[in-house]
C-alpha positions, 0 to 999 in steps of 0.5 A: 500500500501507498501510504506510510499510515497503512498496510495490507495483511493478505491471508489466503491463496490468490484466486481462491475464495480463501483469500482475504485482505485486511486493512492494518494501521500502527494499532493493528487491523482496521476496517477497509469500509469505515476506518480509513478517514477520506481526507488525508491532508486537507493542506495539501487537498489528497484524499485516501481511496480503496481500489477493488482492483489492483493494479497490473491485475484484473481479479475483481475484489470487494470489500465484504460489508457484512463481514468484521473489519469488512475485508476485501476479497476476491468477488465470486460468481456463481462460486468461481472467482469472477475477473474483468475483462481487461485491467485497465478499467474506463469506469472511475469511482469518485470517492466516498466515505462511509459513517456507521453506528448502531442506529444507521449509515450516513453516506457523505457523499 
């Protein structure tokens, strides 16, 4: 990973639904959904974004929403792994940061 203030822990085989890739900072693991703040220096105007596809790859990953510390997995179809069909994607995402607590999820778009 990019940035100095986190890291990625992969466990798992690549290419199987067995891998799984966790989020860590200088505490330990976090949550790659709503643990990584959107603003990374607003000085400087740089933002932090999680990429479902790496690059020089095309495995499409996820971020499991309904999983503990919501880790990014390789997405399945029909139960094989899916890919995109080249790995340099047209579609960008623009960024988005999500909050939750216990009584609902607010999207600050």
């Amino acid at each position: 990973m990019p940035v100095e203030l986190y890291s990625a822990e992969e466990r798992g085989q690549e290419n199987t639904d067995t891998l799984k890739v966790f989020v860590k900072d200088s505490s330990g693991p976090i949550s790659s959904f709503h643990g990584i703040p959107l603003v990374a220096n607003s000085e400087a105007n740089t933002f932090h974004i999680v990429v479902e596809i790496p690059r020089w790859t095309n495995a499409k990953m996820e971020i499991v929403t309904k999983s503990l510390l919501h880790p990014i997995v390789q997405d399945q179809k029909k139960g094989k792994p899916r890919y995109v069909a080249n790995s340099f994607p047209a579609t960008t995402y623009p960024a988005v940061q999500f909050y939750r607590n216990d009584l609902y999820i607010v999207n600050l778009n």
